[in-house]
BARODREN-471114 format. One record per residue: residue in one letter; residue number from 1; x, y, z of N, C-alpha, C in turn. Coordinates in pm, whole numbers, padded with zeros to 5 digits. Atoms other than C-alpha are relative to their C-alpha. Last residue first. Layout:
N
+-----+-----+--------+--------+--------+--------+--------+--------+--------+--------+--------+
| res |   n |   n_xx |   n_yy |   n_zz |  ca_xx |  ca_yy |  ca_zz |   c_xx |   c_yy |   c_zz |
+-----+-----+--------+--------+--------+--------+--------+--------+--------+--------+--------+
|   A | NUM |      X |      Y |      Z |      X |      Y |      Z |      X |      Y |      Z |
...
+-----+-----+--------+--------+--------+--------+--------+--------+--------+--------+--------+
//
This chain:
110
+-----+-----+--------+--------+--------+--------+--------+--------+--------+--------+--------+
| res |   n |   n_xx |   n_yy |   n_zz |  ca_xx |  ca_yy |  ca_zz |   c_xx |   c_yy |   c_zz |
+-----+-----+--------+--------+--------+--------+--------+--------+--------+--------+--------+
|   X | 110 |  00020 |  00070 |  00145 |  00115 |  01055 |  00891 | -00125 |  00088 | -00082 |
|   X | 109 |  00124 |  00024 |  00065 |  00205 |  01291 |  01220 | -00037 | -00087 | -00173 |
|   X | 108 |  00059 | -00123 |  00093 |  00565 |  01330 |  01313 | -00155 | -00075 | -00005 |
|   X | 107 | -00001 | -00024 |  00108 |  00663 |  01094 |  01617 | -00081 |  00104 | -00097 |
|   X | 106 | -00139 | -00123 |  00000 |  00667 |  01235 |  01969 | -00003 | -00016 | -00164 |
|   X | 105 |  00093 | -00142 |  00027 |  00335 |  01051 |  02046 |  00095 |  00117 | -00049 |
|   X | 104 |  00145 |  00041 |  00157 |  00502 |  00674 |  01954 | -00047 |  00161 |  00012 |
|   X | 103 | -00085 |  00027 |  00117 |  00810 |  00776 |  02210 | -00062 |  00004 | -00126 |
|   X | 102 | -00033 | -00154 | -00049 |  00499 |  00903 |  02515 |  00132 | -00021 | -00186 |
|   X | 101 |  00101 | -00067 |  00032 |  00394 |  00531 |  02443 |  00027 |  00161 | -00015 |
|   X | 100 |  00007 | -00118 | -00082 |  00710 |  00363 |  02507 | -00132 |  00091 | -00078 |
|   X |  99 | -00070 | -00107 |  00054 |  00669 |  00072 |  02291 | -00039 |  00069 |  00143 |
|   X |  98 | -00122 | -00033 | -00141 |  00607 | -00291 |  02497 |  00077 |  00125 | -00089 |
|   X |  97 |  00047 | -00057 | -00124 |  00486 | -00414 |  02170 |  00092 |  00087 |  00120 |
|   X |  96 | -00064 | -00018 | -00140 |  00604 | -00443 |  01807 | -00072 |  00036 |  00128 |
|   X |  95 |  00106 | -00037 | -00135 |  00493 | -00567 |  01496 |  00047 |  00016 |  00114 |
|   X |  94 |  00037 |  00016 | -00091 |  00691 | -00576 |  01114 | -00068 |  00046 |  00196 |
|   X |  93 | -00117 |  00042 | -00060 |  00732 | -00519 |  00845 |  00017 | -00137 |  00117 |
|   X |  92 | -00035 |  00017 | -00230 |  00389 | -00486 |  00723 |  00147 | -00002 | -00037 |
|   X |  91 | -00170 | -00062 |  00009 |  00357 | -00487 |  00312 |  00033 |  00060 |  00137 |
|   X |  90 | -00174 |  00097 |  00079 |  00108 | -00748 |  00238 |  00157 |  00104 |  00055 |
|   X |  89 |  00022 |  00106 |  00026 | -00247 | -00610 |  00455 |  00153 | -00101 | -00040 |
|   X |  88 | -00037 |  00018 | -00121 | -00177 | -00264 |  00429 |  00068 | -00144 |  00050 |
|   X |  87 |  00119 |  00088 | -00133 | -00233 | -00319 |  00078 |  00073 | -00006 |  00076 |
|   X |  86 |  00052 | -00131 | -00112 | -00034 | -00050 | -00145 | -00111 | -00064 |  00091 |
|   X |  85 |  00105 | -00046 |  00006 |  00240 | -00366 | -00202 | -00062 |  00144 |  00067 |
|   X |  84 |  00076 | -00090 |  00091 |  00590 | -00305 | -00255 | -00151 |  00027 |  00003 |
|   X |  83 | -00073 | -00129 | -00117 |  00709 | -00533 |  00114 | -00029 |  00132 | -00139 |
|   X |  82 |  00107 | -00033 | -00104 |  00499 | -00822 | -00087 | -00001 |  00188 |  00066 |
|   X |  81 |  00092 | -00083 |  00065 |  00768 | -00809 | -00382 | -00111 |  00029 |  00117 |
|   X |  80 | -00022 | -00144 | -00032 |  00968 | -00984 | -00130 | -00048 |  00095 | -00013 |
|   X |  79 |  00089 | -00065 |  00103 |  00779 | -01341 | -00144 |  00020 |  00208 |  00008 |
|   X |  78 |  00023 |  00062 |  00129 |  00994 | -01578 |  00034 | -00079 |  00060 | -00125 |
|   X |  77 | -00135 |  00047 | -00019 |  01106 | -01376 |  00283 | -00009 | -00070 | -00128 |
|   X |  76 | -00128 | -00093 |  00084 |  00826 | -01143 |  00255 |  00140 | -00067 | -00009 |
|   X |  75 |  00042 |  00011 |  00098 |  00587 | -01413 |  00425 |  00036 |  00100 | -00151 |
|   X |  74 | -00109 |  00115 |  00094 |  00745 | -01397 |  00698 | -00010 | -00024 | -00132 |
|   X |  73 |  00069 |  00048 |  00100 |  00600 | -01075 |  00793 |  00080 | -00063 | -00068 |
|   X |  72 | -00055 | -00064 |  00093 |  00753 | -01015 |  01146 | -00081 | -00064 | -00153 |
|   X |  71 |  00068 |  00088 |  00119 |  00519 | -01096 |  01457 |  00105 |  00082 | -00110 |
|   X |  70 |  00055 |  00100 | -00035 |  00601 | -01002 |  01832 | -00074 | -00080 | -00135 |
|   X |  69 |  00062 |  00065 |  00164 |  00887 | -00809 |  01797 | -00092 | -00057 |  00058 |
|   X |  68 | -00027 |  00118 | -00030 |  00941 | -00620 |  02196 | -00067 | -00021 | -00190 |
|   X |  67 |  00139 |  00022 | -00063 |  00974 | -00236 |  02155 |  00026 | -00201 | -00022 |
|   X |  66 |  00013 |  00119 | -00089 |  01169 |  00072 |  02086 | -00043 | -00120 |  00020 |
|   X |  65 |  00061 |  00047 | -00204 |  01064 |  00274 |  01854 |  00105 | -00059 |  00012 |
|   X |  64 |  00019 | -00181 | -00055 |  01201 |  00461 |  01435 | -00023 | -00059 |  00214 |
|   X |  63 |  00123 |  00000 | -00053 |  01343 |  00073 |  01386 | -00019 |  00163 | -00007 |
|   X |  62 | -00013 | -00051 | -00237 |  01595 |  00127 |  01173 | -00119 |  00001 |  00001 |
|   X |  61 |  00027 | -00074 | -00063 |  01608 | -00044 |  00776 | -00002 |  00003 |  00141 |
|   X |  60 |  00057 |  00038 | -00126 |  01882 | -00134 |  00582 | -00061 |  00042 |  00103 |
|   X |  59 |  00127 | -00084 | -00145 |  01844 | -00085 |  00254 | -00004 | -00094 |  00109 |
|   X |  58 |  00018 |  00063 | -00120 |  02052 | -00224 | -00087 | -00059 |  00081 |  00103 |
|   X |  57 | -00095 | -00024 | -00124 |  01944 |  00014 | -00346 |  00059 | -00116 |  00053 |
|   X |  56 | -00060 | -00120 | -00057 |  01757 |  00052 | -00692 |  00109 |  00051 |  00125 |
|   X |  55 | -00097 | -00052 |  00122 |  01663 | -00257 | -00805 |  00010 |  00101 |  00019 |
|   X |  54 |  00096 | -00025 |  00122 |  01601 | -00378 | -00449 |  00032 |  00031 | -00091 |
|   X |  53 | -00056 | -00040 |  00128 |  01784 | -00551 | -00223 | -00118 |  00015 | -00024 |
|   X |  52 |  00107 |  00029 |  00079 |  01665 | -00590 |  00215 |  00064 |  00025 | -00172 |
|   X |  51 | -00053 | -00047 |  00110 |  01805 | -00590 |  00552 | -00021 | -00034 | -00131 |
|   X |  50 | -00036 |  00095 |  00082 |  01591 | -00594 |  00831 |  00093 |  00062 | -00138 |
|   X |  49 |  00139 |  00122 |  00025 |  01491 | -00470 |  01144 |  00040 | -00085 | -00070 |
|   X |  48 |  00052 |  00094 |  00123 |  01814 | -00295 |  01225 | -00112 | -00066 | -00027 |
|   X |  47 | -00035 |  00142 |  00027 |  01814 | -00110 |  01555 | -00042 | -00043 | -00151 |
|   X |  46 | -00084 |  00038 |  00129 |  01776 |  00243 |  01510 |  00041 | -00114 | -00021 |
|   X |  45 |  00022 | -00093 |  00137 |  01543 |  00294 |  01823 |  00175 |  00015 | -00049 |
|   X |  44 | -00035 | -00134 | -00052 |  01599 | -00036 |  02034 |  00039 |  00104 | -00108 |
|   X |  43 | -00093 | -00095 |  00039 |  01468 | -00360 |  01926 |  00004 |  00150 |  00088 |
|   X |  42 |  00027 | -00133 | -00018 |  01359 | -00670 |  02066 |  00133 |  00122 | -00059 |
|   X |  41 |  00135 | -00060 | -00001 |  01307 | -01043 |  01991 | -00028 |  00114 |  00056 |
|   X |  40 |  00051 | -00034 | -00139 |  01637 | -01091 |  01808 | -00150 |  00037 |  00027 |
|   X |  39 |  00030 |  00053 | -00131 |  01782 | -01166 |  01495 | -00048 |  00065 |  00082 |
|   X |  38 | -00116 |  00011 | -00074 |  01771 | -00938 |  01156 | -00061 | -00096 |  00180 |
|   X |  37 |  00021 | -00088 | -00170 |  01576 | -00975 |  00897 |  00064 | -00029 |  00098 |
|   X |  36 | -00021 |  00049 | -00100 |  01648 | -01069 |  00531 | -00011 |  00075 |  00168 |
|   X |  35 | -00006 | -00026 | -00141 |  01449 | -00975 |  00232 |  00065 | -00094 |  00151 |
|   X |  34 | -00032 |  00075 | -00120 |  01511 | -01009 | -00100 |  00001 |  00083 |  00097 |
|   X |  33 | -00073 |  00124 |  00060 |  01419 | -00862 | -00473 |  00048 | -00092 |  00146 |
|   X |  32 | -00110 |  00083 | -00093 |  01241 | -00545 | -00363 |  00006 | -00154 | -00064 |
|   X |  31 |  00066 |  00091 | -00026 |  01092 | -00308 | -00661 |  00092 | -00149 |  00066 |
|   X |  30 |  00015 |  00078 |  00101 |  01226 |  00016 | -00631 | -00051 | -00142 |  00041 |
|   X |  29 | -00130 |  00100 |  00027 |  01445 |  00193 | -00340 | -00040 | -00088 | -00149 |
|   X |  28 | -00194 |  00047 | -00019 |  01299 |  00483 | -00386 |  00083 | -00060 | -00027 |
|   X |  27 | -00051 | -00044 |  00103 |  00915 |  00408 | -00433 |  00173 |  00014 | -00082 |
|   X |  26 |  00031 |  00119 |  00066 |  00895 |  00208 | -00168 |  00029 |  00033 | -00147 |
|   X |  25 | -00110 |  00103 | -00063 |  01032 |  00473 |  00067 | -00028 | -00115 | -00132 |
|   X |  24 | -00067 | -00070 |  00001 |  00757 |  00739 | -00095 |  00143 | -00047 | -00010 |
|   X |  23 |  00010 |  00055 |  00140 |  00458 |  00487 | -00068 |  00160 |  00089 | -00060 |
|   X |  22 |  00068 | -00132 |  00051 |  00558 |  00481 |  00334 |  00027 | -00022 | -00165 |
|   X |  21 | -00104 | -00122 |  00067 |  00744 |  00158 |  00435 | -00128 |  00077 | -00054 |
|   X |  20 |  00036 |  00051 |  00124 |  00504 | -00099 |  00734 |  00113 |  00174 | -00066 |
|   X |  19 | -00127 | -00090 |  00131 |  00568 | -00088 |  01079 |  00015 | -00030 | -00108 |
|   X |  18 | -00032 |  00062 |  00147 |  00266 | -00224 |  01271 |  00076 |  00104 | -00063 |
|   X |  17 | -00056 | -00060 |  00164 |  00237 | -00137 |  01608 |  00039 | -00048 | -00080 |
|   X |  16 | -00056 |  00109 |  00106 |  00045 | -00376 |  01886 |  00029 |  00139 | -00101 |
|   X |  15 | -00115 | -00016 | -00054 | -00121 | -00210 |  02213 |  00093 | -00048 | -00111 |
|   X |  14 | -00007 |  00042 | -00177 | -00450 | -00143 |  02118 |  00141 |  00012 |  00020 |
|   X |  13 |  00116 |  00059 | -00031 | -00353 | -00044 |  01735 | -00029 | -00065 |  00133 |
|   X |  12 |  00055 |  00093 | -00117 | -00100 |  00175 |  01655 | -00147 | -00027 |  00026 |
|   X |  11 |  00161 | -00046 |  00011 |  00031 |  00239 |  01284 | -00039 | -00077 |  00191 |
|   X |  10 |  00005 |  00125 | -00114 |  00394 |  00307 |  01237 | -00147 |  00051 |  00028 |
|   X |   9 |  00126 | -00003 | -00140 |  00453 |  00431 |  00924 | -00016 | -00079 |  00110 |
|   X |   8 |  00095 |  00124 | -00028 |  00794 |  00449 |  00766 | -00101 |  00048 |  00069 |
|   X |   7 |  00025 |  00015 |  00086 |  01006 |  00705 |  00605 | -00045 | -00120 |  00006 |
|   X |   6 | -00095 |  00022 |  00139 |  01240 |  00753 |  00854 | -00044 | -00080 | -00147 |
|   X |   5 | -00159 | -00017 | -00072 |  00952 |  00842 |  01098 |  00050 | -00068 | -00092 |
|   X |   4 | -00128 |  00042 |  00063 |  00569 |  00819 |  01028 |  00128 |  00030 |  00058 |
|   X |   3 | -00091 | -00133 |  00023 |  00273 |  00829 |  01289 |  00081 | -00075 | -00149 |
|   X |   2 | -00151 |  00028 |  00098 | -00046 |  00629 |  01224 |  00104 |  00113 |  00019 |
|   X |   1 | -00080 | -00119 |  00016 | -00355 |  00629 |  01490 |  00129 | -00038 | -00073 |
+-----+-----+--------+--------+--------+--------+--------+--------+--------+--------+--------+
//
């Protein structure tokens, strides 16, 4: 099941969401040039995930949940352009557990 919220999807799977940017968001800011993410292993809705350049903006994005990190896509740190792909697959954010379930059903529909 996929909701969106500030122009992200959050996709749940068993218990694990993947927050990845909507083609819309990606569009926007343009094609990303660095990614840095922010400490900690939990967020609270609008917490920072990460902060990010593109040729179009700087962007820092809010969680839309709640929820414990349990995997961020490192592999955008060194390879930013990733966070543009339309493969699920490359352009994650990142993964969160321990969401409020009833919080995930409130979001808009994708």
């Amino acid at each position: 099941m996929t909701k969106r919220a500030n122009f992200l999807f959050i996709e749940k799977n068993d218990d694990v969401y993947t927050i990845s940017m909507t083609p819309e968001l990606q569009d926007d800011i343009g094609t990303i040039g660095f990614v840095e993410y922010t400490n900690g292993d939990t967020l609270n809705v609008d917490d920072a995930i990460l902060n990010l350049e593109a040729s179009k903006t700087v962007f820092e994005m809010a969680s839309p949940l709640a929820g414990k990190v349990v995997e961020r896509n490192e592999a955008a740190i060194s390879e930013p352009t990733l966070l543009n792909s339309a493969k699920t697959e490359e352009n994650w954010v990142v993964k969160l557990k321990e969401v409020d379930e009833e919080a995930f059903n409130q979001l808009e529909e994708a």
